[in-house]
DRENVEX-496327 format. One record per residue: residue number from 1; residue in three letters; x, y, z of N, C-alpha, C, O, CB in turn. Coordinates in nm, 4 decimals. Last residue first. Glycine has a CB too. Example, Ala and Ser with C-alpha at 12.3 -4.5 7.8 and 13.67 -1.06 7.14 Angstrom:
BEGIN
(2 SER (1.2850 -0.2250 0.7080) (1.3670 -0.1060 0.7140) (1.2900 0.0030 0.7870) (1.3409 0.1138 0.8039) (1.4084 -0.0598 0.5725))
(1 ALA (1.3190 -0.5690 0.7800) (1.2300 -0.4500 0.7800) (1.3200 -0.3300 0.7800) (1.4236 -0.3319 0.8465) (1.1308 -0.4473 0.9046))
***
This chain:
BEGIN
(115 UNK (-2.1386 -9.7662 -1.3422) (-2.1123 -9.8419 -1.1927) (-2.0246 -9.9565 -1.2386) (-1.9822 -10.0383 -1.1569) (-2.2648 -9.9064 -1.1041))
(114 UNK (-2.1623 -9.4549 -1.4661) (-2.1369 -9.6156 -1.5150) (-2.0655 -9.6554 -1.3490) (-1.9833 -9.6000 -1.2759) (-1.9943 -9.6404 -1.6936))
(113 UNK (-2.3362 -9.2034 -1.3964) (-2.2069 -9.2351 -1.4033) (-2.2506 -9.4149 -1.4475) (-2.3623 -9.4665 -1.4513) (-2.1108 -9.1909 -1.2399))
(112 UNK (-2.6614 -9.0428 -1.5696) (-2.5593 -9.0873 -1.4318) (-2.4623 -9.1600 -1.5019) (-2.4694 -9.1870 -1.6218) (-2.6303 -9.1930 -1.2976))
(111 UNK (-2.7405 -8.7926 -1.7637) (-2.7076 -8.9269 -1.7598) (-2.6340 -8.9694 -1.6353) (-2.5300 -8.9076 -1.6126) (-2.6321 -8.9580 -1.8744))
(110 UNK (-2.8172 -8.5130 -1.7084) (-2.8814 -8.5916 -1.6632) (-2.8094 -8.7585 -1.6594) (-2.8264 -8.8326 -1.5626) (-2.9989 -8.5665 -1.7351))
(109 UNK (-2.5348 -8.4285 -1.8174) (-2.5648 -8.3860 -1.6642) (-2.6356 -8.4294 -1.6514) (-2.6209 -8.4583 -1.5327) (-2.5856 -8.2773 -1.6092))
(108 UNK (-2.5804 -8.4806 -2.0940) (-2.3997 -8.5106 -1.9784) (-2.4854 -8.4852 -1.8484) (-2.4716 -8.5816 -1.7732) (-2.2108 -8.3468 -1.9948))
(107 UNK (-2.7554 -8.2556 -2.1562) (-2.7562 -8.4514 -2.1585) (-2.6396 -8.5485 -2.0548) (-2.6384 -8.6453 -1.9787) (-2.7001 -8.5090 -2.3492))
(106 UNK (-2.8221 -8.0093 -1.9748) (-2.7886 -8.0708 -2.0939) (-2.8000 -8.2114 -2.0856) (-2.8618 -8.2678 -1.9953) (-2.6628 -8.0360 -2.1344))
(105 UNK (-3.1139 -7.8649 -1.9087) (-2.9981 -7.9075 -1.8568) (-2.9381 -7.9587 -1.9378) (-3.0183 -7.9714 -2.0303) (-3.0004 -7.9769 -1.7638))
(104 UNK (-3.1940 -7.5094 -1.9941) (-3.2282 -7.6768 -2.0428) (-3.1149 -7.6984 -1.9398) (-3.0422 -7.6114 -1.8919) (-3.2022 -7.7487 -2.2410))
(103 UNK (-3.2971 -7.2491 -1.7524) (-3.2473 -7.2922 -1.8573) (-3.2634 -7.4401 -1.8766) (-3.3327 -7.5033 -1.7969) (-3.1248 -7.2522 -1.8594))
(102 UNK (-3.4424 -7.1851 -1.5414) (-3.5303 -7.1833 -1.6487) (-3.3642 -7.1980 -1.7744) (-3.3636 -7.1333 -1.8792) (-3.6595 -7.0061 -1.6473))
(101 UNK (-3.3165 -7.2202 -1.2308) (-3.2932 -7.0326 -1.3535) (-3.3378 -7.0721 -1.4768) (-3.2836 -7.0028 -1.5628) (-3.0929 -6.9533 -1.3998))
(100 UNK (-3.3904 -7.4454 -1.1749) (-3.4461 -7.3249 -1.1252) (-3.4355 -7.2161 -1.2048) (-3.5229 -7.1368 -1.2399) (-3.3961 -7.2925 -1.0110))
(99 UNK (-3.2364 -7.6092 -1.4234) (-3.4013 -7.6122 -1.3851) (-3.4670 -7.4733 -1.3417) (-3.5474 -7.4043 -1.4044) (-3.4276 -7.7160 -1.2521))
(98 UNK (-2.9974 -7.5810 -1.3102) (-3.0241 -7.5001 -1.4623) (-3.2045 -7.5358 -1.4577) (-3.2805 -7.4516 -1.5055) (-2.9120 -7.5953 -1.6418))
(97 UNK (-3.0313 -7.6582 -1.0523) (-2.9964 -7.5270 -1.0873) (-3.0335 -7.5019 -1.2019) (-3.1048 -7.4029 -1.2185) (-2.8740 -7.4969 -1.0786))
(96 UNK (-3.0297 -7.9719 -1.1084) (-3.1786 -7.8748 -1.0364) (-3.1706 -7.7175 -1.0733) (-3.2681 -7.6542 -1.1139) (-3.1805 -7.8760 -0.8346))
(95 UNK (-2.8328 -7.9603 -1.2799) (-2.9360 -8.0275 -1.3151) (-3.0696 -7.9098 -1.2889) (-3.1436 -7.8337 -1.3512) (-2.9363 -8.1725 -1.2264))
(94 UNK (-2.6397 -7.9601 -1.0289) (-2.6151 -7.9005 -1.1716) (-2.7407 -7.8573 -1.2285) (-2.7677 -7.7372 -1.2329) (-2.5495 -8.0026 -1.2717))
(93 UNK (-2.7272 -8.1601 -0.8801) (-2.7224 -8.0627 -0.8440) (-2.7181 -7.9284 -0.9847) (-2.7935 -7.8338 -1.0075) (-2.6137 -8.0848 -0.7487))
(92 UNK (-2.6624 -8.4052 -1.0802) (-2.8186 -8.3660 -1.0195) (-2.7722 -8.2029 -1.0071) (-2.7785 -8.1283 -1.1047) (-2.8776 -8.4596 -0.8327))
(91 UNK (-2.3667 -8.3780 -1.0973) (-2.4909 -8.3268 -1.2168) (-2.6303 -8.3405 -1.1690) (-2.7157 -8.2768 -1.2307) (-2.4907 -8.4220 -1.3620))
(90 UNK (-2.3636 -8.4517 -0.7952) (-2.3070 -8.3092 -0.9132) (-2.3653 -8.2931 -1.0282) (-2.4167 -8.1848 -1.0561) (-2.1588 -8.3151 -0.9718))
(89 UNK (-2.4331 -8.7046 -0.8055) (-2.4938 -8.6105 -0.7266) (-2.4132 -8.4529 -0.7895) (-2.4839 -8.3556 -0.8157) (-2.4650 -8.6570 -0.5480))
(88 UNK (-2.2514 -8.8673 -0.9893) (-2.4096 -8.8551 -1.0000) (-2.4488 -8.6921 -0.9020) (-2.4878 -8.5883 -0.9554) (-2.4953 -9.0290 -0.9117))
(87 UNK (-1.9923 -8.7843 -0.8227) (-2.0377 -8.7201 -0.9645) (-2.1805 -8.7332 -1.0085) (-2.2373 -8.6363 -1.0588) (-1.9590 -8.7830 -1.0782))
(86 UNK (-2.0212 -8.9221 -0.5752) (-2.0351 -8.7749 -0.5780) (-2.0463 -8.7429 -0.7311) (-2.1303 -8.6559 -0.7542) (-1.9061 -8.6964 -0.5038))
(85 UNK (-2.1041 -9.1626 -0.6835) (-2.1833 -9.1240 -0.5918) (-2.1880 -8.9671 -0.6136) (-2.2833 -8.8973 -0.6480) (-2.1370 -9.1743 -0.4567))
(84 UNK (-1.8213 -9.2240 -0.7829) (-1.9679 -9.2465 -0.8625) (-2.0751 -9.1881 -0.7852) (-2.1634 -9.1570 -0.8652) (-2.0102 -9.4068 -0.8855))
(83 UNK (-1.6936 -9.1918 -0.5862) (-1.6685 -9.0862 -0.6572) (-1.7425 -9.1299 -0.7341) (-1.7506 -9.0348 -0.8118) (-1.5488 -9.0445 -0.6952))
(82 UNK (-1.7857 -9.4225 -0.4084) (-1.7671 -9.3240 -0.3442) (-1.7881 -9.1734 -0.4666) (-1.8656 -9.0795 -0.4486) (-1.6185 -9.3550 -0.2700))
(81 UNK (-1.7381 -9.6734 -0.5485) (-1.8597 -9.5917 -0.5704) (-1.9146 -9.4462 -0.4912) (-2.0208 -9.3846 -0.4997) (-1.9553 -9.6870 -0.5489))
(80 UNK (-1.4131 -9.6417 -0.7923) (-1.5355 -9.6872 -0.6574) (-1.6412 -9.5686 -0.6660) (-1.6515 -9.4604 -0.7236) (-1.4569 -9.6879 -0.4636))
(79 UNK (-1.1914 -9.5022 -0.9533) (-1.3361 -9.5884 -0.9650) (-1.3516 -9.6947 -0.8901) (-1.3163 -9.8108 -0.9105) (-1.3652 -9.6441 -1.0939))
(78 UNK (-1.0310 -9.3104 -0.8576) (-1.1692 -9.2675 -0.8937) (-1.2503 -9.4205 -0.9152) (-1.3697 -9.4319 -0.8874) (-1.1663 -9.1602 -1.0461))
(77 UNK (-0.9298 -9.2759 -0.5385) (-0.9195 -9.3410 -0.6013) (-1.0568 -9.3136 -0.7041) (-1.1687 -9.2977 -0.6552) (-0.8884 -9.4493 -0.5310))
(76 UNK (-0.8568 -8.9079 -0.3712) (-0.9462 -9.0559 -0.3727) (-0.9223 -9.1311 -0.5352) (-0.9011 -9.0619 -0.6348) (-1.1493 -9.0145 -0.3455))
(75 UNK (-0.6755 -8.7187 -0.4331) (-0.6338 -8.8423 -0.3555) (-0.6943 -8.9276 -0.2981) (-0.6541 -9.0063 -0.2124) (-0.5745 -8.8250 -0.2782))
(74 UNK (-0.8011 -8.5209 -0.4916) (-0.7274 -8.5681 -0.6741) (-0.6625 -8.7086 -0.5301) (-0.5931 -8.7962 -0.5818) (-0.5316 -8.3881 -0.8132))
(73 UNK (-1.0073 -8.4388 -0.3500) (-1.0527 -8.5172 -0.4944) (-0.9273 -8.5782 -0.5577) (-0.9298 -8.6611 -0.6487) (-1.1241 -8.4065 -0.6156))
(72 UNK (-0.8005 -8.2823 -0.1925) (-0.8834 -8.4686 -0.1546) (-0.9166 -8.5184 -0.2341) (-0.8896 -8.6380 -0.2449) (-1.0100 -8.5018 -0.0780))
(71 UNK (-0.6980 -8.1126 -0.3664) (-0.6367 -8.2113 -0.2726) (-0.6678 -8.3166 -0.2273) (-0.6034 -8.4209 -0.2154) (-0.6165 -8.1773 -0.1883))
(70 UNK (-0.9230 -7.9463 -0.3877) (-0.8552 -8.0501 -0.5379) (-0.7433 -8.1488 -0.4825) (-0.7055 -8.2480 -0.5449) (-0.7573 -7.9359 -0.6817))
(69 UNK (-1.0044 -7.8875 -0.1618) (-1.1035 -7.9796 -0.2355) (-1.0060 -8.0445 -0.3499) (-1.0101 -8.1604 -0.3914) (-1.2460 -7.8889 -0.3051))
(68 UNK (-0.7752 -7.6681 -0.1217) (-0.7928 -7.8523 -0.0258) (-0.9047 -7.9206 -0.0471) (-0.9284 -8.0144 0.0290) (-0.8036 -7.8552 0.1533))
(67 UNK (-0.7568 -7.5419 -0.2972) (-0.7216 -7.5856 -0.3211) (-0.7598 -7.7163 -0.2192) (-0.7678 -7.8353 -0.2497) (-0.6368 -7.5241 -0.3531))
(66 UNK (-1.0494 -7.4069 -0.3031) (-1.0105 -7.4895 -0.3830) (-0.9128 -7.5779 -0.3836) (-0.9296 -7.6841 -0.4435) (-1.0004 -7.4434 -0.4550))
(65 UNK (-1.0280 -7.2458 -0.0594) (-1.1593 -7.3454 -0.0798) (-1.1434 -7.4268 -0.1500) (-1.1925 -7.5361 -0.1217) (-1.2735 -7.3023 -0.1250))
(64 UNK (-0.8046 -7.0799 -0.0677) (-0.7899 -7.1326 0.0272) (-0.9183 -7.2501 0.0059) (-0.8961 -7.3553 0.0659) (-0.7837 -7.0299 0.1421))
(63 UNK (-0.8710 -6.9734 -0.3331) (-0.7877 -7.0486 -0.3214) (-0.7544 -7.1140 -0.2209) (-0.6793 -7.2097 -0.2398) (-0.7187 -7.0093 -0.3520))
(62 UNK (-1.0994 -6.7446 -0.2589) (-1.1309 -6.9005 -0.3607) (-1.0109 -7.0300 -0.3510) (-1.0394 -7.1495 -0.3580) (-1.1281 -6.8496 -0.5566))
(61 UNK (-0.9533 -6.6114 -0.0964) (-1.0897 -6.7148 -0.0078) (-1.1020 -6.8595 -0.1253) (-1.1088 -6.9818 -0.1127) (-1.3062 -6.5955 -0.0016))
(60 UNK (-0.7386 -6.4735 -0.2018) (-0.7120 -6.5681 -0.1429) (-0.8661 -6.6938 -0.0901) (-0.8666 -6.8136 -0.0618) (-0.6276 -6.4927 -0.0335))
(59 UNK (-0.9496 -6.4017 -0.4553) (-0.8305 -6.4847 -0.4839) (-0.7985 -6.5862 -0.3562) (-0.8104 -6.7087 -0.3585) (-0.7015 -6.3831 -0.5142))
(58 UNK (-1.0711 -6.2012 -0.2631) (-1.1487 -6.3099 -0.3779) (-1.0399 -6.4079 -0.3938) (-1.0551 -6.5105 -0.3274) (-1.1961 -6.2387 -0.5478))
(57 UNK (-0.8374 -6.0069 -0.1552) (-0.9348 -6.1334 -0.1059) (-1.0016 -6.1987 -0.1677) (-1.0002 -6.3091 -0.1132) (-1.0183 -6.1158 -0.0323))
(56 UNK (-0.7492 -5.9403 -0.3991) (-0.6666 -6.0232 -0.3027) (-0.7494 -6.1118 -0.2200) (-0.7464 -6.2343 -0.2084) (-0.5848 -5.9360 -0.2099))
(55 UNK (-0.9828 -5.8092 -0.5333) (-0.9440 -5.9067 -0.6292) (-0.8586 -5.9722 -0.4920) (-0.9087 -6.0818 -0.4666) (-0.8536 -5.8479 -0.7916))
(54 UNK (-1.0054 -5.5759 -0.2997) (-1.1395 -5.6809 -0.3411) (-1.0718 -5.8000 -0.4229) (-1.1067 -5.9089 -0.3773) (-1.2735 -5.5961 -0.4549))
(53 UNK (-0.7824 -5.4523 -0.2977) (-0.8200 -5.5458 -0.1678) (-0.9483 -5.5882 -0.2506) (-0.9598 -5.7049 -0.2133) (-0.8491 -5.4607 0.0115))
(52 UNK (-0.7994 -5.3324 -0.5665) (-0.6926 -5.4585 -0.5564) (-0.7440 -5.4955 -0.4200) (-0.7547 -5.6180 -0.4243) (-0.5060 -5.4222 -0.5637))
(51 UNK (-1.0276 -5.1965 -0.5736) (-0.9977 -5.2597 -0.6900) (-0.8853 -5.3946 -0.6294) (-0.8960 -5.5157 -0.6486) (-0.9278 -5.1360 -0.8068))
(50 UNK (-0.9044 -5.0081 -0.3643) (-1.0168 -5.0571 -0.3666) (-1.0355 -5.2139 -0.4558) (-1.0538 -5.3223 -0.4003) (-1.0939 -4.9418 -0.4170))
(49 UNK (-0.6844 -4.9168 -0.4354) (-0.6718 -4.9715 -0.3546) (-0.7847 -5.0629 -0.3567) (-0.7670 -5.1846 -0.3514) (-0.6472 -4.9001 -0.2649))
(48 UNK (-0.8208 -4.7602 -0.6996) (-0.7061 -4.8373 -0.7332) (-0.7069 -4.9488 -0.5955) (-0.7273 -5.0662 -0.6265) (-0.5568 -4.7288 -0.7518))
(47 UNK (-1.0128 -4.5619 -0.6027) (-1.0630 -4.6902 -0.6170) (-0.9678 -4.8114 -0.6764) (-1.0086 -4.9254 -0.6986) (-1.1772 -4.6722 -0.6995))
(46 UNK (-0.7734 -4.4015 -0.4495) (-0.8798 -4.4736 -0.3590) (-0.9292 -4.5912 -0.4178) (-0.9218 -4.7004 -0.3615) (-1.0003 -4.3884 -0.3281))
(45 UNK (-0.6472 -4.3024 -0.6752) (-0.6123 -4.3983 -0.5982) (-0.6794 -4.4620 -0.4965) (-0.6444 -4.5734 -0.4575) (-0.5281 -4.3676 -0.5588))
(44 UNK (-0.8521 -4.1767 -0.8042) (-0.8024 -4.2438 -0.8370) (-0.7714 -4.3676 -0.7460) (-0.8266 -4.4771 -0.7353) (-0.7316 -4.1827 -0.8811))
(43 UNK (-0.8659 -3.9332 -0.5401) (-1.0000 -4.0633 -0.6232) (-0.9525 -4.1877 -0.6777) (-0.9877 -4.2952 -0.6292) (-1.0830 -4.0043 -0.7741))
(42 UNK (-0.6380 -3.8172 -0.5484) (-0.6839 -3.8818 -0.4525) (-0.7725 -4.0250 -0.4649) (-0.7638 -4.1427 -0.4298) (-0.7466 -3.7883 -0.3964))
(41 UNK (-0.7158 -3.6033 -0.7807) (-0.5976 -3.6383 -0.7933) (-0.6073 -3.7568 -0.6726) (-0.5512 -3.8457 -0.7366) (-0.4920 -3.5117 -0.7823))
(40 UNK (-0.9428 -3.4630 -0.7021) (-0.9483 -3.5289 -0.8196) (-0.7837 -3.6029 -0.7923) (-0.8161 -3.7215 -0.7991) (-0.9794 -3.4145 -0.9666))
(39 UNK (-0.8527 -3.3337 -0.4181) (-0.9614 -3.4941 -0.4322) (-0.9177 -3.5401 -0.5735) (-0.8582 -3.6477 -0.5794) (-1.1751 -3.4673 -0.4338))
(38 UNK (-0.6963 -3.1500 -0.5612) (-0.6153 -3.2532 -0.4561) (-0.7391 -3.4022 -0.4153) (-0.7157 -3.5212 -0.3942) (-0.5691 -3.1362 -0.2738))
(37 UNK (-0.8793 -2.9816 -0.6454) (-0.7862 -3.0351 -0.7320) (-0.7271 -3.1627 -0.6231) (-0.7421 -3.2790 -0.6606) (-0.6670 -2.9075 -0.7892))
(36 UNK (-1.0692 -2.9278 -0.4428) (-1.1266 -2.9759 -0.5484) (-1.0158 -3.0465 -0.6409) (-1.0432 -3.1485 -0.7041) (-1.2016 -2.8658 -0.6130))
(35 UNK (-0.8902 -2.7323 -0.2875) (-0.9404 -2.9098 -0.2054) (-1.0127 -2.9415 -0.3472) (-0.9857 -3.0616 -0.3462) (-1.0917 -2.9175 -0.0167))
(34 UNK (-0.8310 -2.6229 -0.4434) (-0.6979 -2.6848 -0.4348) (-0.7511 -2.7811 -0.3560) (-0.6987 -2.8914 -0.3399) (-0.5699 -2.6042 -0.3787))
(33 UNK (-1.0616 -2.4281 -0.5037) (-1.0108 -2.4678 -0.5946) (-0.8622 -2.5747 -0.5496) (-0.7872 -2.5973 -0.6446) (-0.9953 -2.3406 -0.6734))
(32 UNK (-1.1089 -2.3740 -0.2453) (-1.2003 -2.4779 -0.2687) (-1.0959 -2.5334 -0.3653) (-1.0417 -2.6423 -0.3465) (-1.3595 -2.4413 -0.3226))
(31 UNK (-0.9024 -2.1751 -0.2183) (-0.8596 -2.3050 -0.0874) (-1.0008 -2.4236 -0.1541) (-0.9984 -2.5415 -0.1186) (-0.8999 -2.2236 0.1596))
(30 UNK (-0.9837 -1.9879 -0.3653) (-0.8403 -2.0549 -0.3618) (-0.8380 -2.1568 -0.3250) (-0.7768 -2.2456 -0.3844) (-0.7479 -2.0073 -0.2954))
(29 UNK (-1.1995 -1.9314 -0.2210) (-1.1851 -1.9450 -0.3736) (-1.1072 -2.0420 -0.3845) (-1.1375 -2.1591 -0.4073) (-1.1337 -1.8319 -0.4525))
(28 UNK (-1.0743 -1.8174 0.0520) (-1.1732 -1.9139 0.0194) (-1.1478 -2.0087 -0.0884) (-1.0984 -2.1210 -0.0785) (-1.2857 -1.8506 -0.0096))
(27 UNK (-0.9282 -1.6102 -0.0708) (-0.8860 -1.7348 -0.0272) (-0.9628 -1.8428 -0.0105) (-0.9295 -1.9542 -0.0509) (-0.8358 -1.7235 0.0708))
(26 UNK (-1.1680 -1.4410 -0.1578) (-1.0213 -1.4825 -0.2529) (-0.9565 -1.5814 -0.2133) (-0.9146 -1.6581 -0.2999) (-0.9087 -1.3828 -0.2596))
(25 UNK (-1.2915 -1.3631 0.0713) (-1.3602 -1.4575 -0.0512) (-1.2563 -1.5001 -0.1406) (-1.2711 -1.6078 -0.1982) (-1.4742 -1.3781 -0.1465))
(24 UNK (-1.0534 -1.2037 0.1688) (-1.1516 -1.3592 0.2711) (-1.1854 -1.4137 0.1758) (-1.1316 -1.5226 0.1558) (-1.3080 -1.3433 0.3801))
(23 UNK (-1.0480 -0.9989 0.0554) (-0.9284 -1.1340 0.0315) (-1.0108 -1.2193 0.1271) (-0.9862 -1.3395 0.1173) (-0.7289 -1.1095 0.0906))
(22 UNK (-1.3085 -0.9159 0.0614) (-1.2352 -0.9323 -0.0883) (-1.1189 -1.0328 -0.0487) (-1.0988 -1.1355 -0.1136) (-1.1650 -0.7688 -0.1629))
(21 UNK (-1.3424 -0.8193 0.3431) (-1.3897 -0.9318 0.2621) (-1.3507 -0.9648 0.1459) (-1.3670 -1.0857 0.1294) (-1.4983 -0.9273 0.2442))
(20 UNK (-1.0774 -0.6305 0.3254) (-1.0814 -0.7565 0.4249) (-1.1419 -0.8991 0.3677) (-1.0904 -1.0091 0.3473) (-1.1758 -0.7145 0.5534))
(19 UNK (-1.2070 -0.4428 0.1847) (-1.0973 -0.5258 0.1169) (-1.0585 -0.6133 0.2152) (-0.9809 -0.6957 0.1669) (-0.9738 -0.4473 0.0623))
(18 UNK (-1.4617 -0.3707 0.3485) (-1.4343 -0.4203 0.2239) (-1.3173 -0.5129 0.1692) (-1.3297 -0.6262 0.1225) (-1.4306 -0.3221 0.1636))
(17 UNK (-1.2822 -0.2812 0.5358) (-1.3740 -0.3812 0.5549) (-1.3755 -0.4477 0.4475) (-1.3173 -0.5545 0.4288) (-1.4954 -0.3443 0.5891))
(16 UNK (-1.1529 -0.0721 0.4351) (-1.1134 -0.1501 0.5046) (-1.1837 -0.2447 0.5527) (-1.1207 -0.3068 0.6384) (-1.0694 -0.1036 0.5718))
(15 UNK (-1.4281 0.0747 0.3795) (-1.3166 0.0755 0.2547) (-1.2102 -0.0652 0.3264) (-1.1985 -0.1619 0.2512) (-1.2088 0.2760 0.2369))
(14 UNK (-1.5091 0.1634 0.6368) (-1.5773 0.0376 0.5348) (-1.4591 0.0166 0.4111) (-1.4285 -0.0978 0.3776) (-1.7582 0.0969 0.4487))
(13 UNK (-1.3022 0.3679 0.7219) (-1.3323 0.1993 0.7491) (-1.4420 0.1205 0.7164) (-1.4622 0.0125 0.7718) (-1.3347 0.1692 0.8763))
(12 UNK (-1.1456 0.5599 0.5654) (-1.2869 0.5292 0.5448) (-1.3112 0.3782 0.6016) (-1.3367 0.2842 0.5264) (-1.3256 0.5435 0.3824))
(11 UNK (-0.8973 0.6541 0.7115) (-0.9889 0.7636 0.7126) (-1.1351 0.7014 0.6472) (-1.2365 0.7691 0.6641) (-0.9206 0.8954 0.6222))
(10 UNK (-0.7589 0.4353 0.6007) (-0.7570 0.5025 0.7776) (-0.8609 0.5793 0.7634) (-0.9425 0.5420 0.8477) (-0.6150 0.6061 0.8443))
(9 UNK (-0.7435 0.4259 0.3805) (-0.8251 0.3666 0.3892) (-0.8187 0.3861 0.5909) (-0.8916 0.3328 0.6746) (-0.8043 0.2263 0.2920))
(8 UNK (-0.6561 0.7015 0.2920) (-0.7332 0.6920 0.2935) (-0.8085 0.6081 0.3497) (-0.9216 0.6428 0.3839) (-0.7340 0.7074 0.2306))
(7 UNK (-0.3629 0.5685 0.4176) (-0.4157 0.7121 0.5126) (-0.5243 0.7196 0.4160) (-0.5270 0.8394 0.4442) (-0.3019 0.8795 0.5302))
(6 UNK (-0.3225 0.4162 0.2802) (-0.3010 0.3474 0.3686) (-0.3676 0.4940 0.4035) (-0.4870 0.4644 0.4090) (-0.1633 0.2676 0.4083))
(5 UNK (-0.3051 0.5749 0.0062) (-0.4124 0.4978 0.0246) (-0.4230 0.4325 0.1353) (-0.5277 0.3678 0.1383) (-0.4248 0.4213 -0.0608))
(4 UNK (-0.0794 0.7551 0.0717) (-0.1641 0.8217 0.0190) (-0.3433 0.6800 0.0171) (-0.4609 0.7152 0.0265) (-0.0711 0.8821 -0.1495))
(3 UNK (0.1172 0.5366 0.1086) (0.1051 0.6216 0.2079) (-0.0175 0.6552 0.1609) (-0.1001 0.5773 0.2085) (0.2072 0.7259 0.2314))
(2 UNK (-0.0008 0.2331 -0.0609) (0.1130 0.3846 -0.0576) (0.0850 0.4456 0.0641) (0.0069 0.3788 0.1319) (0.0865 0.5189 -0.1867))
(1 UNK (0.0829 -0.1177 0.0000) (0.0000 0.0000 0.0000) (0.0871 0.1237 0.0000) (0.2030 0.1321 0.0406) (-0.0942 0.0000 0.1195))
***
């Protein structure tokens, strides 16, 4: 400020009010425009994290379920009537499902296993 406007705005204190509110609303301004830029830049990475803890856990739950089913299945002997039993009953099951959601079942899935 000059002398000549620092000793007007002494002499009109709304004039000094005024330009009080003028930089209040200016920073404001400022401060939306840099929380608005700093989210856009944030987002991203939120649904990046997001994206990968959903695929880690899917992965680990399916793999912790699968693998010690493909572990016992692949260390029973297949022909007894144990694993004739469970494959009939898998294409039933199969079977009833494509029933309920109104699709055909196919032919493989009604025919039972050979004893």
């Amino acid at each position: 400020m000059t002398q000549d406007s620092a000793s007007s705005a002494a002499r009109d204190p709304l004039a000094s009010v005024a330009d009080a509110m003028q930089a209040a609303a200016s920073s404001v301004t400022q401060g939306a425009t840099a929380a608005r830029q700093a989210a856009e830049k944030a987002l991203p990475s939120v649904g990046m994290f997001a994206n990968r803890f959903l695929y880690t856990t899917c992965y680990a739950v399916s793999y912790g379920v699968v693998f010690p089913l493909a572990l016992v299945a692949l260390s029973v002997p297949q022909n007894n009537p144990l694993v004739h039993g469970m494959i009939d009953g898998s294409r039933a099951a199969r079977s009833k499902v494509d029933e309920m959601l109104g699709g055909t079942p196919s032919a493989a899935a009604e025919a039972p296993a050979a004893v």
